[in-house]
NUFI-255307 format. One record per atom (N, C-alpha, C, O): y negated, x, z; atom name; residue in one letter; chain. Coordinates in nm, 2 decimals, decimal comma, padded with zeros to 4 digits. Each point is the difference from the previous one (the first is absolute). Example, Ala and Ser with C-alpha at 12.3 -4.5 7.8 and 13.67 -1.06 7.14 Angstrom:
BEGIN
+--------+--------+--------+-------+--------+--------+
!      y !      x !      z ! atome ! residu ! chaine !
+--------+--------+--------+-------+--------+--------+
!  00,57 !  01,32 !  00,78 !     N !      A !      A !
! -00,12 ! -00,09 !  00,00 !    CA !      A !      A !
! -00,12 !  00,09 !  00,00 !     C !      A !      A !
!  00,00 !  00,10 !  00,07 !     O !      A !      A !
! -00,11 ! -00,14 ! -00,14 !     N !      S !      A !
! -00,11 !  00,09 !  00,00 !    CA !      S !      A !
! -00,11 ! -00,08 !  00,08 !     C !      S !      A !
! -00,11 !  00,05 !  00,01 !     O !      S !      A !
+--------+--------+--------+-------+--------+--------+
//
This chain:
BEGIN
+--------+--------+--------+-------+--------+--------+
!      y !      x !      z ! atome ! residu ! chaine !
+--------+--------+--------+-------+--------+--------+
!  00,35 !  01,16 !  00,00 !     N !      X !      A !
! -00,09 ! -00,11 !  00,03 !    CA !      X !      A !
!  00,07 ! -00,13 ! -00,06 !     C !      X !      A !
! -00,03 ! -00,10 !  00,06 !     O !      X !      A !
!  00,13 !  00,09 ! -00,19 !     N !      X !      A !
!  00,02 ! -00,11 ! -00,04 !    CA !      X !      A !
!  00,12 ! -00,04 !  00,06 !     C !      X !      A !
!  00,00 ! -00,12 !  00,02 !     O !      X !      A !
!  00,11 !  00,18 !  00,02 !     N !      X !      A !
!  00,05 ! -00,02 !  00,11 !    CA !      X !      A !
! -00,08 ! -00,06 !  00,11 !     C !      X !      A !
!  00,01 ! -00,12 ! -00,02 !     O !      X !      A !
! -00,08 !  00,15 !  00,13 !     N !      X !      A !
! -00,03 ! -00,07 !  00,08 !    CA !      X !      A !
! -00,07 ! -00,09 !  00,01 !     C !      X !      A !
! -00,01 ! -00,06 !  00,10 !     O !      X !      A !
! -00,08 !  00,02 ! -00,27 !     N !      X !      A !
! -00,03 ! -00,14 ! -00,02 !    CA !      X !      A !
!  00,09 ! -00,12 ! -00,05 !     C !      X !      A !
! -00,01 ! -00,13 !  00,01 !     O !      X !      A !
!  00,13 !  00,22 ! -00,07 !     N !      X !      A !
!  00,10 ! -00,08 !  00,00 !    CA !      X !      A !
!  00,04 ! -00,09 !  00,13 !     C !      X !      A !
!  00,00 ! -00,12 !  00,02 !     O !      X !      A !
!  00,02 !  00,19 !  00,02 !     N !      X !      A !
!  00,09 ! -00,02 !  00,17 !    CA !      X !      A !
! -00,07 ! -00,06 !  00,09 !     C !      X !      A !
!  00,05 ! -00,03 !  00,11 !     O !      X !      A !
! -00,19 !  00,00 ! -00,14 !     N !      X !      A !
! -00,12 ! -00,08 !  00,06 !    CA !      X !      A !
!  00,03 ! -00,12 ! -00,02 !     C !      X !      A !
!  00,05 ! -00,07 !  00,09 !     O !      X !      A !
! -00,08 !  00,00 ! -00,26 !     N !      X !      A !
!  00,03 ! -00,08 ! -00,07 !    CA !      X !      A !
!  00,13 ! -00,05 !  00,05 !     C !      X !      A !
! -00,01 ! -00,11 !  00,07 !     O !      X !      A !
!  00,11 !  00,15 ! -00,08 !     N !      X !      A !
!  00,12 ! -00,02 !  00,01 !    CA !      X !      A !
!  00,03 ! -00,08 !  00,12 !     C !      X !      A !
!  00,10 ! -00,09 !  00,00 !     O !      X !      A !
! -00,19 !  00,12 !  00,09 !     N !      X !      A !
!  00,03 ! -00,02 !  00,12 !    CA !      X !      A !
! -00,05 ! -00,20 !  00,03 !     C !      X !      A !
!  00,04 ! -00,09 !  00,08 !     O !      X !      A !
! -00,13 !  00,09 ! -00,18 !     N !      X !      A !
! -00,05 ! -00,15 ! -00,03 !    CA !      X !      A !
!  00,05 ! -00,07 ! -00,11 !     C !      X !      A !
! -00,04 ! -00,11 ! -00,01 !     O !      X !      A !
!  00,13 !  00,14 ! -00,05 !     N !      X !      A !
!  00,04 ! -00,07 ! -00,11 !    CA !      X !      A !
!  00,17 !  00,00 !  00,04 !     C !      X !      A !
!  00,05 !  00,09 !  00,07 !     O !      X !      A !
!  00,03 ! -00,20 ! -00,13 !     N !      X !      A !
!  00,14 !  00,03 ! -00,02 !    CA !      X !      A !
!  00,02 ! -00,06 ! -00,10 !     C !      X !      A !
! -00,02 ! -00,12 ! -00,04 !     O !      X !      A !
!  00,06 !  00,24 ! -00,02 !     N !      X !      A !
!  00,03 !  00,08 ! -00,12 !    CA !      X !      A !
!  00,21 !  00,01 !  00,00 !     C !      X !      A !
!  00,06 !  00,08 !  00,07 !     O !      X !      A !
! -00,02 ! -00,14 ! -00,12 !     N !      X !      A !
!  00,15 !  00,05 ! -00,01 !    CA !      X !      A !
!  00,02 !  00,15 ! -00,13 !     C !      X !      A !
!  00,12 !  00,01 ! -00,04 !     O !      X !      A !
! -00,20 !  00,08 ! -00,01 !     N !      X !      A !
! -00,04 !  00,10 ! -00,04 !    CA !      X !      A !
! -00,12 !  00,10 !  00,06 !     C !      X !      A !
! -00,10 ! -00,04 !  00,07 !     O !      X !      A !
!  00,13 !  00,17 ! -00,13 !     N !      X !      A !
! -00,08 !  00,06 !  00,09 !    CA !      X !      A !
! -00,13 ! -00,04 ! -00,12 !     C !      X !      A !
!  00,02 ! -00,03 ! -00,11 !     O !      X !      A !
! -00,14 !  00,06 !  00,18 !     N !      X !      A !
! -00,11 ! -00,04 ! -00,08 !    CA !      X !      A !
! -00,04 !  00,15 ! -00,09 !     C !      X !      A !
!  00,01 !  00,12 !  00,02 !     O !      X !      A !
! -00,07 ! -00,19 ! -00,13 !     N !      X !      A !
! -00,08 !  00,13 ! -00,09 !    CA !      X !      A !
! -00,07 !  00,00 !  00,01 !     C !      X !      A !
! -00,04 ! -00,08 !  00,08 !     O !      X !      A !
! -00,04 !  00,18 ! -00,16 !     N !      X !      A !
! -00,17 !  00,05 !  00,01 !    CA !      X !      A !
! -00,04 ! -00,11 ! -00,14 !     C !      X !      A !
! -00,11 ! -00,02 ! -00,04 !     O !      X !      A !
!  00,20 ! -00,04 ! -00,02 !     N !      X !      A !
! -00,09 ! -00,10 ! -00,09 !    CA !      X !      A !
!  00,01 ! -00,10 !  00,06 !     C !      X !      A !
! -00,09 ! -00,08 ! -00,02 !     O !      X !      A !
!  00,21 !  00,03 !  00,12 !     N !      X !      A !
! -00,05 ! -00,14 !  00,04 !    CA !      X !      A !
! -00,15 ! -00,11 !  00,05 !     C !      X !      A !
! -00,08 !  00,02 !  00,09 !     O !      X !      A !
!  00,08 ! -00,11 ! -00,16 !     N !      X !      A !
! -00,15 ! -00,05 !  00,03 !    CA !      X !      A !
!  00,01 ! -00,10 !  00,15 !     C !      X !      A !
!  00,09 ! -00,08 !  00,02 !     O !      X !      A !
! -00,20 !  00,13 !  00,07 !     N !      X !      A !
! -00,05 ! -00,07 !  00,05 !    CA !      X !      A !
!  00,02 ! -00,16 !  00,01 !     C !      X !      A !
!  00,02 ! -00,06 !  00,11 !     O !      X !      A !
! -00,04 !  00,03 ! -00,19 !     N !      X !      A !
! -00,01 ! -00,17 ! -00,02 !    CA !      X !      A !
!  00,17 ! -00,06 ! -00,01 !     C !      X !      A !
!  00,02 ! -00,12 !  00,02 !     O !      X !      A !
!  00,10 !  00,22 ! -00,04 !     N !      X !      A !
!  00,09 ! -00,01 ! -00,07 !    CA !      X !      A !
!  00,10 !  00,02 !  00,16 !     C !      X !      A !
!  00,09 ! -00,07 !  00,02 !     O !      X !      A !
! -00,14 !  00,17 !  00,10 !     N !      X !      A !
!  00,09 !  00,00 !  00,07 !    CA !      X !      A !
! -00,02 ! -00,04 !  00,16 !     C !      X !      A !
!  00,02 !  00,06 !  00,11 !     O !      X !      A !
! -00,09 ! -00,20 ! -00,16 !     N !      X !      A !
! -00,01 ! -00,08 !  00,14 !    CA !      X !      A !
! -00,12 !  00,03 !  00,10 !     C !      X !      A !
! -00,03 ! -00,05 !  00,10 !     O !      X !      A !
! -00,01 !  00,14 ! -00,16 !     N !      X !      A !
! -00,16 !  00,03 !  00,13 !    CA !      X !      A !
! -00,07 ! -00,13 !  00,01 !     C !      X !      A !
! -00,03 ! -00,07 ! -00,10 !     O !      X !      A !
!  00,00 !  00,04 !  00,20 !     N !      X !      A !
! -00,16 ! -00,11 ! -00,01 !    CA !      X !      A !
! -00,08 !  00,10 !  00,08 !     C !      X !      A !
!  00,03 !  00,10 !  00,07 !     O !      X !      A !
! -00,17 ! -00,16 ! -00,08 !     N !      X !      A !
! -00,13 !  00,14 !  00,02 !    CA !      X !      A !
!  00,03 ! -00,02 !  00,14 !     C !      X !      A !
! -00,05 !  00,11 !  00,04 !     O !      X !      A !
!  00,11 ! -00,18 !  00,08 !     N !      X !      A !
! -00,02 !  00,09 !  00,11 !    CA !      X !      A !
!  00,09 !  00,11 !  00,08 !     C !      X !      A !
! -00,01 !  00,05 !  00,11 !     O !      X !      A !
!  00,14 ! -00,05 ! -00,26 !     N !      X !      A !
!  00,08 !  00,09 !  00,01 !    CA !      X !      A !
! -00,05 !  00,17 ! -00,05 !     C !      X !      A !
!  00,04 !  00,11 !  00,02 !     O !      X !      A !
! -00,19 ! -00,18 ! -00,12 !     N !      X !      A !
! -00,05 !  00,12 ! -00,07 !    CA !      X !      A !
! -00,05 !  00,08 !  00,12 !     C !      X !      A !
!  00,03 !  00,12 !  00,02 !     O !      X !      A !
! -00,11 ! -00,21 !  00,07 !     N !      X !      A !
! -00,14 !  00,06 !  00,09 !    CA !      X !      A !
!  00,13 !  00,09 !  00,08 !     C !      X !      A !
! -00,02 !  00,11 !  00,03 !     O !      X !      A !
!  00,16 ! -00,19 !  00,02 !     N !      X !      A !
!  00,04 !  00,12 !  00,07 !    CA !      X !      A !
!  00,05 !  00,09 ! -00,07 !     C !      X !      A !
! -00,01 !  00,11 !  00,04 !     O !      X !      A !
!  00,04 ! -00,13 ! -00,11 !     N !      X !      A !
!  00,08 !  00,11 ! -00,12 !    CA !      X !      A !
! -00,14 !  00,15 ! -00,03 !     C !      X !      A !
!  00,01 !  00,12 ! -00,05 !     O !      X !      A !
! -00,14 ! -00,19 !  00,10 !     N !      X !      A !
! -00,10 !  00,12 ! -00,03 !    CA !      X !      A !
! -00,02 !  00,04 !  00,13 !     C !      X !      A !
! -00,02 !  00,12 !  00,01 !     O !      X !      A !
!  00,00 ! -00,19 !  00,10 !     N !      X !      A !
! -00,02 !  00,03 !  00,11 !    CA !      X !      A !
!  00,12 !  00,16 !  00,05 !     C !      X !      A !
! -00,03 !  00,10 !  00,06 !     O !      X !      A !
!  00,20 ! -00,16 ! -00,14 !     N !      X !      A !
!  00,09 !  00,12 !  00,06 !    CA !      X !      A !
! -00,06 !  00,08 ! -00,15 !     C !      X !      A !
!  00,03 !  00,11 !  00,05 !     O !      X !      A !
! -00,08 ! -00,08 ! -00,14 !     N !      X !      A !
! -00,02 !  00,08 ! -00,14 !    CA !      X !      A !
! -00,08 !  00,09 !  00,17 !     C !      X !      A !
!  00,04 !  00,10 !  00,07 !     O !      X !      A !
! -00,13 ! -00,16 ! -00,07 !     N !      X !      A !
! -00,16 !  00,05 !  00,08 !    CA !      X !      A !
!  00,08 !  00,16 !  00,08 !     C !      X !      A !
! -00,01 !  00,12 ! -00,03 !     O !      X !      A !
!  00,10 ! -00,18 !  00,14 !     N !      X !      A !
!  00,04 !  00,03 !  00,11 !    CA !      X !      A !
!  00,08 !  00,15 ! -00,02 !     C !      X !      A !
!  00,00 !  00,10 !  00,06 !     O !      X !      A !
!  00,11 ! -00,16 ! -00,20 !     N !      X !      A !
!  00,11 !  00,09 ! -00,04 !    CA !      X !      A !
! -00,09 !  00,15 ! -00,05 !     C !      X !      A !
!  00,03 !  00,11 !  00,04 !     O !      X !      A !
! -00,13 ! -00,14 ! -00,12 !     N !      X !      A !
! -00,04 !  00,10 ! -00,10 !    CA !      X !      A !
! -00,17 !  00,05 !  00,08 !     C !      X !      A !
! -00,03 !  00,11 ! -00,03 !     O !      X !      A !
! -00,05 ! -00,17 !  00,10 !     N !      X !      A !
! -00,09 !  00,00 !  00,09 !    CA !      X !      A !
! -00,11 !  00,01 ! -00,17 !     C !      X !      A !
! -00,05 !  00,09 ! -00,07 !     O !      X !      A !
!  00,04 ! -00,20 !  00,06 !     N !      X !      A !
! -00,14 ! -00,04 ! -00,11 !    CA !      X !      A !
! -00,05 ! -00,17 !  00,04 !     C !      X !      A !
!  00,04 ! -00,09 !  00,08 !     O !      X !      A !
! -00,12 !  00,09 ! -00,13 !     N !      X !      A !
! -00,09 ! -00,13 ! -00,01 !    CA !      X !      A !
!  00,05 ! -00,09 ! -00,13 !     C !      X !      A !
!  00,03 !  00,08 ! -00,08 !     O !      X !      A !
! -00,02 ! -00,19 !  00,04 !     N !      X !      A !
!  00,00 ! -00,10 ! -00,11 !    CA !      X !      A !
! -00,02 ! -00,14 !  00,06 !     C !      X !      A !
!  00,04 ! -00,08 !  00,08 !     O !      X !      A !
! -00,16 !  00,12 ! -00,19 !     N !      X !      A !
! -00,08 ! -00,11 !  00,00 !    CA !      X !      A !
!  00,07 ! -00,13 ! -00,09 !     C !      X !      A !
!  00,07 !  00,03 ! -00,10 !     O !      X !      A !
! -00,10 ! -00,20 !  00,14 !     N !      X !      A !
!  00,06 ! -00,12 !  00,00 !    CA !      X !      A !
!  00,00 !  00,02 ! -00,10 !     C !      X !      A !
!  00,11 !  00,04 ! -00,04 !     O !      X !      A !
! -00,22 ! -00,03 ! -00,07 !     N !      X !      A !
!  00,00 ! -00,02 ! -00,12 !    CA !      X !      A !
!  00,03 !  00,08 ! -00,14 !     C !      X !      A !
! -00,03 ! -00,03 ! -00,12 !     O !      X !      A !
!  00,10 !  00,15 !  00,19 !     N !      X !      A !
!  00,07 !  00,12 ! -00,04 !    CA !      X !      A !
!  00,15 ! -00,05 ! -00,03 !     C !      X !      A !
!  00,06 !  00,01 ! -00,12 !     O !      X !      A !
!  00,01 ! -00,06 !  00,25 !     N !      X !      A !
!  00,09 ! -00,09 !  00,02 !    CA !      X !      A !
!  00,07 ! -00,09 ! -00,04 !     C !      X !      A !
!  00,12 ! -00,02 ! -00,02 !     O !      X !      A !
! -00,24 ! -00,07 ! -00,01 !     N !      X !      A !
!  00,01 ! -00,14 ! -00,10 !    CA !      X !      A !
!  00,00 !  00,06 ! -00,17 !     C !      X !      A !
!  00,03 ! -00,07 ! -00,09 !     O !      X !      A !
! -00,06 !  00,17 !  00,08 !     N !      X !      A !
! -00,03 !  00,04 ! -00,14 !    CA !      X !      A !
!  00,13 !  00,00 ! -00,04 !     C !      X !      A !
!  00,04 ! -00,06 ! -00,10 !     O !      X !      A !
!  00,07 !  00,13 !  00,20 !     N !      X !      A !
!  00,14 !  00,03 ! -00,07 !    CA !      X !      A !
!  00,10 ! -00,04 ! -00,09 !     C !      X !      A !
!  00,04 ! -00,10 !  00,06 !     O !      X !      A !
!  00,02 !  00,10 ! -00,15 !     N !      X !      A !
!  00,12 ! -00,07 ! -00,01 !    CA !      X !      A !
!  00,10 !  00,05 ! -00,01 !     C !      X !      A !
!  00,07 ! -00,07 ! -00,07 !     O !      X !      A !
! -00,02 !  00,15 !  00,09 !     N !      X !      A !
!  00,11 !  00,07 !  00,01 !    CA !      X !      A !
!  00,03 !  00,12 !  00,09 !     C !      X !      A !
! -00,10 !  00,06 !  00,04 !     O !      X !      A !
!  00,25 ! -00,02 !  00,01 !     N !      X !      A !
!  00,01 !  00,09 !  00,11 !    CA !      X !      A !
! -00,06 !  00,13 ! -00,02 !     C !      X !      A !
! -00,05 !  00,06 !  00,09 !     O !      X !      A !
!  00,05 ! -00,02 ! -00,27 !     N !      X !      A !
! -00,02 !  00,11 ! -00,02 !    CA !      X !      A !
! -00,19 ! -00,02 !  00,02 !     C !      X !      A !
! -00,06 !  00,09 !  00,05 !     O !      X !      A !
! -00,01 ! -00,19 ! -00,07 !     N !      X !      A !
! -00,15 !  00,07 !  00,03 !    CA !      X !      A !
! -00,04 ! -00,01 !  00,15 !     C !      X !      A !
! -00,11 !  00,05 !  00,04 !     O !      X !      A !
!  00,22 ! -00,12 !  00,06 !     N !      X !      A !
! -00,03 !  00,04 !  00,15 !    CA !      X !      A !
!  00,03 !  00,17 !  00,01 !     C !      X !      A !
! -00,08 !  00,07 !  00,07 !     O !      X !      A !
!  00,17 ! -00,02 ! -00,12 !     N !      X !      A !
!  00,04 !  00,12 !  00,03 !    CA !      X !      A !
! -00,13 !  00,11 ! -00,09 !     C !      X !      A !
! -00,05 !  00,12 !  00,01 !     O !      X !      A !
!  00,02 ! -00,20 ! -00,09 !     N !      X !      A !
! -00,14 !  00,14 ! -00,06 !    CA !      X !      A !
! -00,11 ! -00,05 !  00,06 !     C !      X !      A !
! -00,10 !  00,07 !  00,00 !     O !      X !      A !
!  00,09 ! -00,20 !  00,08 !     N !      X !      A !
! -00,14 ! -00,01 !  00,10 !    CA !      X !      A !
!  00,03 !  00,04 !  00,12 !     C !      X !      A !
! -00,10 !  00,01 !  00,07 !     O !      X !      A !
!  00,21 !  00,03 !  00,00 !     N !      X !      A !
!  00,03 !  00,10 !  00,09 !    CA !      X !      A !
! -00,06 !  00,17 ! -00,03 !     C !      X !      A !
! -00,08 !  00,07 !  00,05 !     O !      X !      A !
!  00,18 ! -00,05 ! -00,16 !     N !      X !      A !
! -00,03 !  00,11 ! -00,04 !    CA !      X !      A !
! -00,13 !  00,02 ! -00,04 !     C !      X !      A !
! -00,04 !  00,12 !  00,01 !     O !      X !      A !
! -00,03 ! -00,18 ! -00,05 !     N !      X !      A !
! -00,18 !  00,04 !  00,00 !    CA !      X !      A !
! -00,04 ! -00,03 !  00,10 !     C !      X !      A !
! -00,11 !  00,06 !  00,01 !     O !      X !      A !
!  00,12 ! -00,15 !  00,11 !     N !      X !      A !
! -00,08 !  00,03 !  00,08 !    CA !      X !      A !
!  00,04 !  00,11 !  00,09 !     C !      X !      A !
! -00,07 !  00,06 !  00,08 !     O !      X !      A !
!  00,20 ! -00,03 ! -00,11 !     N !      X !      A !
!  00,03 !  00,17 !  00,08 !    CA !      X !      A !
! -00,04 !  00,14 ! -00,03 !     C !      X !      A !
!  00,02 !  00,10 !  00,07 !     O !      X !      A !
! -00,10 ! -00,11 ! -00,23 !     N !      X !      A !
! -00,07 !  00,05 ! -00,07 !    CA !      X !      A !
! -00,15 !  00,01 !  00,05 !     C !      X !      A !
! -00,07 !  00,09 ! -00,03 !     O !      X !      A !
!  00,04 ! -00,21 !  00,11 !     N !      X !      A !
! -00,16 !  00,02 !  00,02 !    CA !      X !      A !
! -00,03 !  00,05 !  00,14 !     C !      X !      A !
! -00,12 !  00,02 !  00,03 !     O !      X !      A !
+--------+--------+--------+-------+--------+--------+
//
């Protein structure tokens, strides 16, 4: 899973390194309508629901990848 949320992310940002699971949010260029698609492919890749304000809570790659992983949990 953190692999392919990497590679999500990745796909919206440029990054001249590969990104980590602590990189923040605020730190590698997202603006929110890169988030909505960045959850829209989360949605698609892993087949869960997240909700906007789930989304907006984030700051870092590593808590997209455990809000993945719990809603794949539920």
């Amino acid at each position: 899973i953190t692999k392919d949320v990497i590679e999500i992310i990745e796909n919206f940002c440029c990054l001249n390194e590969e990104l980590s699971t602590k990189a923040k949010i605020s730190h590698i260029g997202l603006d929110s309508l890169d988030m909505v698609e960045i959850t829209m492919k989360l949605e698609e890749r892993f087949d869960v629901s997240i909700e906007d304000e789930e989304i907006a809570n984030v700051k870092t790659v590593s808590d997209i990848v455990e809000l993945v992983i719990a809603k794949k949990a539920d």
